[in-house]
KOLTIDREN-143341 format. One record per residue (C-alpha): x, y, z; residue in one letter; residue number from 1. Coordinates in Angstrom, 3 decimals. Example, Ala and Ser with C-alpha at 12.3 -4.5 7.8 and 13.67 -1.06 7.14 Angstrom:
<rs>
{{12.300, -4.500, 7.800}, 'A', 1}
{{13.670, -1.060, 7.140}, 'S', 2}
</rs>
This chain:
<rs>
{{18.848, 6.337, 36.997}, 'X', 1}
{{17.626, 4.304, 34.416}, 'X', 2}
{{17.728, 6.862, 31.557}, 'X', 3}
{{21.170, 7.385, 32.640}, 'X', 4}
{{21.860, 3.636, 32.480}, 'X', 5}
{{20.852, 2.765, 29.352}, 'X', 6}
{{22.924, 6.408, 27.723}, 'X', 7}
{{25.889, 4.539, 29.081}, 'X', 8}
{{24.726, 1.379, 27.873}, 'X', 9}
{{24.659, 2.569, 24.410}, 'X', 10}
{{27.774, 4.616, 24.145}, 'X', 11}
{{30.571, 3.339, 22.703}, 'X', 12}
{{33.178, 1.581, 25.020}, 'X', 13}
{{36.198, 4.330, 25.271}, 'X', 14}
{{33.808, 7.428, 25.546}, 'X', 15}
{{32.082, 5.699, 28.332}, 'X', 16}
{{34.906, 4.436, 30.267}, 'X', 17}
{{36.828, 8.199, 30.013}, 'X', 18}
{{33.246, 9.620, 31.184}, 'X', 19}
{{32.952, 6.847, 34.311}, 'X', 20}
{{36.795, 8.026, 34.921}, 'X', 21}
{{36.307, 11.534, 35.005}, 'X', 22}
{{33.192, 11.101, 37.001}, 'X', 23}
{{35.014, 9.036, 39.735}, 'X', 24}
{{37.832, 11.732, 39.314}, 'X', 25}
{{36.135, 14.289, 40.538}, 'X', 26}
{{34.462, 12.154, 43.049}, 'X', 27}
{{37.877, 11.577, 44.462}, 'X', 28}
{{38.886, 15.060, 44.375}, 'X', 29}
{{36.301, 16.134, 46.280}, 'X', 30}
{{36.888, 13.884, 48.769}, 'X', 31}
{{40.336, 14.153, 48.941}, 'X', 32}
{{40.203, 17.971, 49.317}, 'X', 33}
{{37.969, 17.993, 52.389}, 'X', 34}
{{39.698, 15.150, 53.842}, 'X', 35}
{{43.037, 17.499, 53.551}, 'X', 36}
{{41.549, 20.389, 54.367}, 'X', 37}
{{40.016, 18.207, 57.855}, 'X', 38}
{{43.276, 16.995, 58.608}, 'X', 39}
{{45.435, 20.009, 58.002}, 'X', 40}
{{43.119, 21.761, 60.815}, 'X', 41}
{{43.909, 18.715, 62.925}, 'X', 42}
{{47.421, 19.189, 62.415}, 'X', 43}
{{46.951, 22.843, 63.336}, 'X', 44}
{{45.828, 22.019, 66.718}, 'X', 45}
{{48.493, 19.737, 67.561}, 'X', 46}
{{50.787, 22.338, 66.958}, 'X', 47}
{{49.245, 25.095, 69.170}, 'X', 48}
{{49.404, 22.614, 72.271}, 'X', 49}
{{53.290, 23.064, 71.711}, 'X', 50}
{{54.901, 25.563, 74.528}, 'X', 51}
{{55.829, 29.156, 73.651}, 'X', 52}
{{59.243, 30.157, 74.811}, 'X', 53}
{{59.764, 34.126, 75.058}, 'X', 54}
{{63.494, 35.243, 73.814}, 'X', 55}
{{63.139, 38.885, 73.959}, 'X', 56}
{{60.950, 41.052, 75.350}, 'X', 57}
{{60.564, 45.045, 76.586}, 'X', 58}
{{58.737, 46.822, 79.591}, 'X', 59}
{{56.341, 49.695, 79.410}, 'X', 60}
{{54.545, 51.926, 81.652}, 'X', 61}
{{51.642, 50.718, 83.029}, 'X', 62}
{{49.557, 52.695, 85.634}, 'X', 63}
{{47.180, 49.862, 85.968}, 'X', 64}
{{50.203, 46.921, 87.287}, 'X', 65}
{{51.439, 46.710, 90.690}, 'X', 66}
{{54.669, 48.191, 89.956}, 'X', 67}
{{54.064, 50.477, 87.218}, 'X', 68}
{{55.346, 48.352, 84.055}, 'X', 69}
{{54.427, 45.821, 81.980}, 'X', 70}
{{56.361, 43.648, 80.242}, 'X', 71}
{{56.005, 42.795, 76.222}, 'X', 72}
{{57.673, 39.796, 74.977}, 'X', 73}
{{58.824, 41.050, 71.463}, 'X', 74}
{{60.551, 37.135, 70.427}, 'X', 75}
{{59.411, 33.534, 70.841}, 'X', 76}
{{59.782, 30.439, 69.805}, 'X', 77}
{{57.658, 27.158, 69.747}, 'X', 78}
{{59.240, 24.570, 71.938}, 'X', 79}
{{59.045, 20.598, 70.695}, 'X', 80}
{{55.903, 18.792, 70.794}, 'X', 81}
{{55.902, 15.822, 73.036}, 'X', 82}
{{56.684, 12.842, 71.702}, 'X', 83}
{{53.334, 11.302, 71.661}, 'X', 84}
{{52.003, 15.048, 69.902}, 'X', 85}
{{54.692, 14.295, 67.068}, 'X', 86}
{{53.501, 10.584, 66.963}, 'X', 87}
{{50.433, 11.719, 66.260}, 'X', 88}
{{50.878, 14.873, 63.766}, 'X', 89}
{{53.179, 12.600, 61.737}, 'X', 90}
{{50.075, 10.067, 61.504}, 'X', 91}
{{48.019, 12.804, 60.408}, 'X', 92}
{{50.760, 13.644, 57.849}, 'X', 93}
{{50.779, 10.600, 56.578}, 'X', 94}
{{46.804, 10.276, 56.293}, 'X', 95}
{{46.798, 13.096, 54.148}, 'X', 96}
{{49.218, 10.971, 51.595}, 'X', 97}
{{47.003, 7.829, 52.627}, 'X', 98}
{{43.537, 8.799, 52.020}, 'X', 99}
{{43.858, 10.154, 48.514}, 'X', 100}
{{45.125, 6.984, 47.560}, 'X', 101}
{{43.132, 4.795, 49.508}, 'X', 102}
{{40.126, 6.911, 47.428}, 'X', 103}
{{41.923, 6.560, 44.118}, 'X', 104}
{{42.180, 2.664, 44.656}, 'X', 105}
{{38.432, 2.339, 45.578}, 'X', 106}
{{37.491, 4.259, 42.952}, 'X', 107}
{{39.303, 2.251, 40.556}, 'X', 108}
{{38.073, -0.906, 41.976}, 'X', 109}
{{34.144, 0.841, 41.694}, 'X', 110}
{{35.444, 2.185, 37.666}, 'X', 111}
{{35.822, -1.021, 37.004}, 'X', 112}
{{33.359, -3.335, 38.641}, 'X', 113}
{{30.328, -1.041, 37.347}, 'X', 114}
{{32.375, -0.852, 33.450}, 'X', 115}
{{32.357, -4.527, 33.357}, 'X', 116}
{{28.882, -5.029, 34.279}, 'X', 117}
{{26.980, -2.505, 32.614}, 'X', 118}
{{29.467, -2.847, 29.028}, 'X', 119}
{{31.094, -5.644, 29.432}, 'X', 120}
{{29.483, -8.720, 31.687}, 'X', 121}
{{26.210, -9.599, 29.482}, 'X', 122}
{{27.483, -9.700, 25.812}, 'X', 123}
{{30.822, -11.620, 26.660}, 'X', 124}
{{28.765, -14.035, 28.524}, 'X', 125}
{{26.126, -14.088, 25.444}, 'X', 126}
{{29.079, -14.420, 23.163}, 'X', 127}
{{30.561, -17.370, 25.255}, 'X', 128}
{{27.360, -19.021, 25.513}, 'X', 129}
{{26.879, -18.948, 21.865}, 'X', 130}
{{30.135, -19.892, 20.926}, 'X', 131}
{{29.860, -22.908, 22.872}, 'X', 132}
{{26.272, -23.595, 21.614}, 'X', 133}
{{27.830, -23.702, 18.344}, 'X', 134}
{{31.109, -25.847, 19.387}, 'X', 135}
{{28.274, -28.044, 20.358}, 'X', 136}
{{26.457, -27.598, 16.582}, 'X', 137}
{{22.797, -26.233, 18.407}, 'X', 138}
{{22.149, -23.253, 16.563}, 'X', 139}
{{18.953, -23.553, 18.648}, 'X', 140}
{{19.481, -20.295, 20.605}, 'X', 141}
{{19.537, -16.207, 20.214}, 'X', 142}
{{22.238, -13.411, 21.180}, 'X', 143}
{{19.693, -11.152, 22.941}, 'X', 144}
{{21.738, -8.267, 23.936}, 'X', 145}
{{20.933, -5.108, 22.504}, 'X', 146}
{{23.243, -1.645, 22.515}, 'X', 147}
{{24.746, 0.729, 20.459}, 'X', 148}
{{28.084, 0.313, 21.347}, 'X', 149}
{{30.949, -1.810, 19.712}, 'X', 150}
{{30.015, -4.641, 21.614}, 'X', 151}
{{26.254, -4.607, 20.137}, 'X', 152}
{{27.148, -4.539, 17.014}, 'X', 153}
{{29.544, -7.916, 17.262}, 'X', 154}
{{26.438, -9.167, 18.628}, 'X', 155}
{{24.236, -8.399, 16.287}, 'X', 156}
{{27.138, -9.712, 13.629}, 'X', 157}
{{27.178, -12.632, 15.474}, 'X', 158}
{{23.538, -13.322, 15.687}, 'X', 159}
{{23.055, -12.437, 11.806}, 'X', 160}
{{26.118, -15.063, 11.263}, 'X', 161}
{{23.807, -17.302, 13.301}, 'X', 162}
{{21.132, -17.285, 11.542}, 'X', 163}
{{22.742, -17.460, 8.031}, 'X', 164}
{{24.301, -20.735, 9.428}, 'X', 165}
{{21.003, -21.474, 10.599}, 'X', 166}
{{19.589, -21.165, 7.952}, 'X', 167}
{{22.025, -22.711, 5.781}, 'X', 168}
{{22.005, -26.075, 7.878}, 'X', 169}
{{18.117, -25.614, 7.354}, 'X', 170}
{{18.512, -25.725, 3.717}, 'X', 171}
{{20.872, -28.573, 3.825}, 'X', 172}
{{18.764, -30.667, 6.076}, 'X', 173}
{{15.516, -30.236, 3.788}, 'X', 174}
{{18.145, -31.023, 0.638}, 'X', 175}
{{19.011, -34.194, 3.096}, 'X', 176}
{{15.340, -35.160, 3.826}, 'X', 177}
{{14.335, -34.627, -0.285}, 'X', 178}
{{17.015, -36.750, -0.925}, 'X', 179}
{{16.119, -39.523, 0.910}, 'X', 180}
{{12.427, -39.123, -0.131}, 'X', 181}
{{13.548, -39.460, -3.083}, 'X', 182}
{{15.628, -42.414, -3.110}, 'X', 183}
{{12.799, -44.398, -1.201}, 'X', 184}
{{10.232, -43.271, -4.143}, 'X', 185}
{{12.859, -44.479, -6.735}, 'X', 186}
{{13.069, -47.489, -4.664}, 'X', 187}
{{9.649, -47.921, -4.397}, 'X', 188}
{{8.413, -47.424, -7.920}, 'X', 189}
{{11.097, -48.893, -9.639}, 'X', 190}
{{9.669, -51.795, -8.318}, 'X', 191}
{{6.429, -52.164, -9.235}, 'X', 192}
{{7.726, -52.218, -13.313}, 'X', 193}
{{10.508, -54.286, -12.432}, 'X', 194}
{{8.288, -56.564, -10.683}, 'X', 195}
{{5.710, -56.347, -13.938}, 'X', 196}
{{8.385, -57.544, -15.975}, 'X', 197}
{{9.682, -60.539, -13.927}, 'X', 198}
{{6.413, -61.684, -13.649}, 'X', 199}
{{5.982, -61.567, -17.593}, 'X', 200}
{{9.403, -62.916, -18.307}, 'X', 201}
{{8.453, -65.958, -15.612}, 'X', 202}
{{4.939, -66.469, -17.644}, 'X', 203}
{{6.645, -66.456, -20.737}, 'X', 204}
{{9.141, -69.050, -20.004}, 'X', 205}
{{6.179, -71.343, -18.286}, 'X', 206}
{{3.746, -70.698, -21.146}, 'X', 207}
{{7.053, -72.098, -23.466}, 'X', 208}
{{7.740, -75.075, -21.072}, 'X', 209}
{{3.853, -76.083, -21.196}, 'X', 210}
{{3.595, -75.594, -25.200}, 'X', 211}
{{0.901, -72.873, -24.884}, 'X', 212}
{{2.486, -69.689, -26.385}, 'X', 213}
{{0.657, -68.743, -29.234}, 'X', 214}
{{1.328, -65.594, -31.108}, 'X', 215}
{{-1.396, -63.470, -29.620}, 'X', 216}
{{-0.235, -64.226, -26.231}, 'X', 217}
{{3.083, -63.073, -27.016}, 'X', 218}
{{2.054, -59.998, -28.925}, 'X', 219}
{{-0.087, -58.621, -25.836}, 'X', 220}
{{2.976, -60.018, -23.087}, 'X', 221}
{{5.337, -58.089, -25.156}, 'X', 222}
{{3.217, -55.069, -25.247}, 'X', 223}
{{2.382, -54.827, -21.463}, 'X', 224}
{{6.348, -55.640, -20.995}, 'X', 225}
{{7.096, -52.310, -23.294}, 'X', 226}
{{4.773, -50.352, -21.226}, 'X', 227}
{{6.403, -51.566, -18.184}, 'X', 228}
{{10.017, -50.784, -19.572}, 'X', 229}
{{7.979, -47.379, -20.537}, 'X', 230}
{{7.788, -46.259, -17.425}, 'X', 231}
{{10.760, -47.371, -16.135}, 'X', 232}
{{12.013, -45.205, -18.962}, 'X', 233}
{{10.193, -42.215, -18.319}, 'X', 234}
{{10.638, -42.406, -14.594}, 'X', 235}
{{14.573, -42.175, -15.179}, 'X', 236}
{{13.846, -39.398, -17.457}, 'X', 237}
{{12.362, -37.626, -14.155}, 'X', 238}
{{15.177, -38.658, -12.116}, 'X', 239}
{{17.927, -37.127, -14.592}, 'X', 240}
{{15.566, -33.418, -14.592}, 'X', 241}
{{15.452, -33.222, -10.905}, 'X', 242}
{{19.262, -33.861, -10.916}, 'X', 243}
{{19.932, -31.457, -13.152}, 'X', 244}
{{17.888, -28.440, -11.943}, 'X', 245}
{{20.323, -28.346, -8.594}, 'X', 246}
{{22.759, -27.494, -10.911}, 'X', 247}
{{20.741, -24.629, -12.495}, 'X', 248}
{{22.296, -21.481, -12.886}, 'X', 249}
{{19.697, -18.497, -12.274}, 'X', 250}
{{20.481, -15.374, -14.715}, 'X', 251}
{{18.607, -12.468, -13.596}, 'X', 252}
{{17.862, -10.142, -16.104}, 'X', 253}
{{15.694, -6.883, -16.901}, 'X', 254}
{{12.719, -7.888, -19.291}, 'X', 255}
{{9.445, -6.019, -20.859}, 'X', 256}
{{6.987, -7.861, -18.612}, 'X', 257}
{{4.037, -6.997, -21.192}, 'X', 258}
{{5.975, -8.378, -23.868}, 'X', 259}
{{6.863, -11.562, -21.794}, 'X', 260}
{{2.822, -12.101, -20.802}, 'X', 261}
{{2.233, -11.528, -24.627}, 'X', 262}
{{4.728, -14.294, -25.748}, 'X', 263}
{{3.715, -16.812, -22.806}, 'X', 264}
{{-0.721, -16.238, -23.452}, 'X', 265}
{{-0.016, -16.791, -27.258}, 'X', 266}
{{2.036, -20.396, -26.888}, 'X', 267}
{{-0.729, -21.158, -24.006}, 'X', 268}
{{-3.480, -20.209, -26.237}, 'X', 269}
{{-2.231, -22.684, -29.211}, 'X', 270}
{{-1.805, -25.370, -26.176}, 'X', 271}
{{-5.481, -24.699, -25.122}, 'X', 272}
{{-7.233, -24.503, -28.578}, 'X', 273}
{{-5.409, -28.249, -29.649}, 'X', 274}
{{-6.697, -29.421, -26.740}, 'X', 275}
{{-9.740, -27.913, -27.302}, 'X', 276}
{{-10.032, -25.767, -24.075}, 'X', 277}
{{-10.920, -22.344, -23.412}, 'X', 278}
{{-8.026, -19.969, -22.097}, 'X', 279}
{{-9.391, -16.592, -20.615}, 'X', 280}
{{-6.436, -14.526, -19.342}, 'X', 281}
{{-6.922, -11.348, -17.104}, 'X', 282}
{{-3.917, -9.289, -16.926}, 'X', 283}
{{-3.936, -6.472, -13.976}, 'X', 284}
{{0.137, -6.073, -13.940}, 'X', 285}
{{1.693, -2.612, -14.344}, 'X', 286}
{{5.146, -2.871, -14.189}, 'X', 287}
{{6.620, -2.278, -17.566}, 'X', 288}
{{9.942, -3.998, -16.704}, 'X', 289}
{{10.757, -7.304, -14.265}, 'X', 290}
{{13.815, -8.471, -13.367}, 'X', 291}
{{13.925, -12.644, -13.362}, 'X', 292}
{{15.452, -15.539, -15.319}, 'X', 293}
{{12.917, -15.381, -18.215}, 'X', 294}
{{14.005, -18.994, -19.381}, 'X', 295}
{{13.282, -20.136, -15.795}, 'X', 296}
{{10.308, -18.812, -15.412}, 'X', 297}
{{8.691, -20.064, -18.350}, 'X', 298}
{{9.539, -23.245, -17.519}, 'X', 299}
{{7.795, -23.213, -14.111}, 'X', 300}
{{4.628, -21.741, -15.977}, 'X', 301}
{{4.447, -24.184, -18.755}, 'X', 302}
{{4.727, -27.031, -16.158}, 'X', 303}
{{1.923, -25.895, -14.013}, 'X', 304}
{{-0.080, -25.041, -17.273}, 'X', 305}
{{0.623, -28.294, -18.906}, 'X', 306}
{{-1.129, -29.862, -15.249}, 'X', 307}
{{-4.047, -27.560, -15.851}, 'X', 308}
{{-4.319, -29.211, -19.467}, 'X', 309}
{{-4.535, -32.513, -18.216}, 'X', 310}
{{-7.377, -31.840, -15.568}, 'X', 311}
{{-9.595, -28.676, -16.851}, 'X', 312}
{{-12.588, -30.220, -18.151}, 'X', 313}
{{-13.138, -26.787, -20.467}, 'X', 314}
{{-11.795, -23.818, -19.458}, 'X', 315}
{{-8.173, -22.185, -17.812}, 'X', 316}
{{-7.806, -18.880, -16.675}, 'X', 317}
{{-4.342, -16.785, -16.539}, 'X', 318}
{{-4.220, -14.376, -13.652}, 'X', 319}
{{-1.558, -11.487, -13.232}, 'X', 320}
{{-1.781, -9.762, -10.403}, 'X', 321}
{{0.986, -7.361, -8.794}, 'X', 322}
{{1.462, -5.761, -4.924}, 'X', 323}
{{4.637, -3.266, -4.915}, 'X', 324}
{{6.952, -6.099, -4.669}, 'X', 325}
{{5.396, -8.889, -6.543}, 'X', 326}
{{3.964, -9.963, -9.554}, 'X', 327}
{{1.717, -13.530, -9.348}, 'X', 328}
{{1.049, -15.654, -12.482}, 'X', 329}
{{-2.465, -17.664, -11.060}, 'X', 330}
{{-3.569, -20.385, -13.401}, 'X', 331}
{{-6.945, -21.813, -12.486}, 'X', 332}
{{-8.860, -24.912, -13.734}, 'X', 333}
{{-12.776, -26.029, -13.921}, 'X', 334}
{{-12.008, -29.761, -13.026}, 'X', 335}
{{-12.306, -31.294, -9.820}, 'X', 336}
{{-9.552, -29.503, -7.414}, 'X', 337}
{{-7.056, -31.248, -5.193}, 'X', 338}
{{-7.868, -33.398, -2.198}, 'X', 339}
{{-6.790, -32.154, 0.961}, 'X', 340}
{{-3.530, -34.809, 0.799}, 'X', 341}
{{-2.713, -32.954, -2.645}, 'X', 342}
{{-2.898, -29.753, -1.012}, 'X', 343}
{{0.046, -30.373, 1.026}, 'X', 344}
{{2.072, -33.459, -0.910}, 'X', 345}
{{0.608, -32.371, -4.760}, 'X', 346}
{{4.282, -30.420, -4.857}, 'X', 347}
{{6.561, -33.264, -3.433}, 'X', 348}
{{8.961, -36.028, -4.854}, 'X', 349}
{{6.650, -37.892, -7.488}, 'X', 350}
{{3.679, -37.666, -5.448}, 'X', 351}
{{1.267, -39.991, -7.085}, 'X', 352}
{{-2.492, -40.119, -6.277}, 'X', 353}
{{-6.026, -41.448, -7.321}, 'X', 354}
{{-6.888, -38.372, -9.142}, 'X', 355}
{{-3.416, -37.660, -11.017}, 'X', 356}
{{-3.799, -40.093, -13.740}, 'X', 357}
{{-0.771, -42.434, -12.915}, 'X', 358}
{{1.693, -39.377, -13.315}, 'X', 359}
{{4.625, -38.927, -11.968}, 'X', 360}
{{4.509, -35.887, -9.844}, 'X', 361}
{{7.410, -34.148, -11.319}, 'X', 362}
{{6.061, -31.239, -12.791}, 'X', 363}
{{5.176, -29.785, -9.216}, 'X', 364}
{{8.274, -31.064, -7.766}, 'X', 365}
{{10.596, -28.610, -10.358}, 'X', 366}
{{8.045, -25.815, -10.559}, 'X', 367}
{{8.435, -25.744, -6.947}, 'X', 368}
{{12.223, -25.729, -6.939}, 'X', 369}
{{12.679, -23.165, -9.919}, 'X', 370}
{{10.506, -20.936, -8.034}, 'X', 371}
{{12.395, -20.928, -5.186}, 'X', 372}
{{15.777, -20.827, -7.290}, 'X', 373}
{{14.138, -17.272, -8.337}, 'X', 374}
{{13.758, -16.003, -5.191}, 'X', 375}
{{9.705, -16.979, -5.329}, 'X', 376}
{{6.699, -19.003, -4.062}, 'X', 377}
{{4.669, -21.810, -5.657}, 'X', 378}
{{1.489, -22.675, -3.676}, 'X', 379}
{{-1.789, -24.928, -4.317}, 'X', 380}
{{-5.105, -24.158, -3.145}, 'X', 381}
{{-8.653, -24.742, -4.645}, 'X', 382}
{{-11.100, -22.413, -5.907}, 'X', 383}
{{-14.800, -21.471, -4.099}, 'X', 384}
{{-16.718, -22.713, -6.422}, 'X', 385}
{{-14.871, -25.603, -7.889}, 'X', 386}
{{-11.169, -26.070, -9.719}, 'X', 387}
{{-7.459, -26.453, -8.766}, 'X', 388}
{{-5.329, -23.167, -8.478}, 'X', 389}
{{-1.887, -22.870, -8.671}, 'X', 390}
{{0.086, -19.191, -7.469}, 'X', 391}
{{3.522, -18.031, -8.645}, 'X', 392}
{{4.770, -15.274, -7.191}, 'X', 393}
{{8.156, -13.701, -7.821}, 'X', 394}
{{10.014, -10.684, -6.551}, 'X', 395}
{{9.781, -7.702, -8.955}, 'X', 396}
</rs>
């Protein structure tokens, strides 16, 4: 029953509502044959309780009677049925009309109770439900239903549509929470400089009022006020970049990857030797061609190399590595690693700690994002032994 369920279940809706119909067709004829054929013999009997009435009739020699003849009735007719006999034979008349259609209607009604809830009953009411899920904006929920039939497949439409919206709303909230992380770090670090500056611009104008300005204090007031404006400088610089890489434009193109990891080791090793650092690079790829944006891409590796720069205490080493689908760029560092908080925050909004120097933590931030724009990952972890790593992995 079961098996024979769920082969209805997945055909499509006409083929199994004509096989239901022909089913309950024959169902119906069946019955509506023997019920005929019952009350036809019922109507058969009524009529042989009616009287026989002889009209003609002849006499023959008969040895065996009384007075030597026997008479043959050779024409009869059937007299009239009382009139309770033809109450009832027209009754049975009419239940032959009756019962066929009585069978037709129930069949109908059975057709179509059974069509809607096998077909029809659990994806409308899916459908519904996540229509007014949606009316209600909770894309918290899941079309479940699962056939083969026209009505499966909107359901599976729907539930892809869903999920793109789903995700899409996901995408927007995250742009929505980077957003405001990142107008409470601008509002929080434009600050501090501003601050710096105030101050010397109020100890300037006291150390005027009081006649103690000399020139020395002025030079080195001056100079801590241009680093201050300095930063403030450089940290609009970082806001304009992340503004501008939303409106990045990814090109995808075909590209010798050899030839790219040739072009991208040489610049790195004439980074490496002026800073006088060792670059060891270990290339296990062995595709010949990769499809990316190759201007992209070098971005996000010079920004994560440039980091390595800054906190390698001697040597950097370039990892390419490739599964069927991806090839990884690794670029690993001897100094001292990130701290468990830079593991997970090292790639946010201008994530500043202890060990970073002071720097803004931009470079992350837009490796991050360009790797994403390309279709890719950018994670952080630490080595074994000792030394930050830093994994980008693209789709071939």
């Amino acid at each position: 029953m079961d098996k024979i369920k769920k082969l209805l279940q997945n055909m499509s809706l006409k083929k199994s509502l004509v096989l239901l119909a022909f089913f309950c067709l024959g169902i119906v004829s069946i019955l509506s044959l023997l019920t005929i054929f019952r009350l036809s013999n019922i109507q058969q009997s009524i009529l042989d309780t009616r009287p026989i009435i002889v009209t003609g009739y002849t006499s023959e020699n008969n040895a065996d009677t009384e007075n030597g003849l026997t008479v043959v009735p050779k024409e009869y007719v059937h007299g009239e049925l009382s009139d309770e006999k033809q109450i009832y034979y027209w009754m049975v008349t009419a239940l032959m009309v009756v019962f066929p259609v009585f069978y037709i209607i129930i069949a109908s009604v059975i057709v179509a109770k059974f069509y809607y809830k096998l077909k029809l009953q659990t994806p409308l009411e899916d459908l519904k439900n996540g229509m007014h899920y949606i009316s209600e904006q909770n894309l918290d929920f899941q079309i479940k239903y699962r056939s083969e039939d026209e009505l499966g497949k909107l359901c599976d439409t729907f539930e892809h549509m869903r999920n793109e919206v789903y995700k899409s709303n996901r995408k927007m909230w995250d742009m929505l929470q980077e957003r405001k992380a990142l107008t409470a770090s601008i509002s929080h670090d434009l600050r501090t400089p501003i601050t710096v500056i105030n101050g010397y611009l109020d100890y300037l104008e006291k150390s005027m009022e009081k006649g103690i300005l000399t020139n020395d204090v002025l030079r080195t007031t001056l100079q801590n006020m241009a680093g201050a404006a300095g930063r403030l400088h450089r940290y609009v610089d970082c806001v304009n970049d992340i503004q501008k890489i939303e409106d990045i434009e990814i090109k995808k193109d075909f590209y010798d990857l050899k030839i790219f990891i040739s072009e991208i080791t040489q610049g790195f090793s004439l980074l490496a030797e002026q800073h006088k650092k060792q670059l060891e690079v270990q290339d296990h790829s062995r595709t010949l061609q990769v499809q990316t944006d190759r201007d992209i891409l070098c971005k996000v590796l010079e920004n994560v190399f440039d980091n390595a720069l800054r906190f390698s205490n001697d040597k950097i080493r370039l990892t390419i590595e490739e599964t069927e689908h991806c090839v990884s760029f690794v670029i690993q560092d001897d100094g001292i690693g990130f701290t468990p908080e830079e593991l997970s925050s090292a790639a946010s909004f201008f994530y500043v700690s202890p060990t970073n120097g002071g720097n803004f933590g931009i470079g992350l931030s837009i490796s991050k994002i360009l790797c994403e724009k390309l279709g890719g990952v950018l994670y952080l972890r630490n080595r074994p032994e000792h030394g930050a790593s830093v994994t980008i992995k693209i789709h071939k």
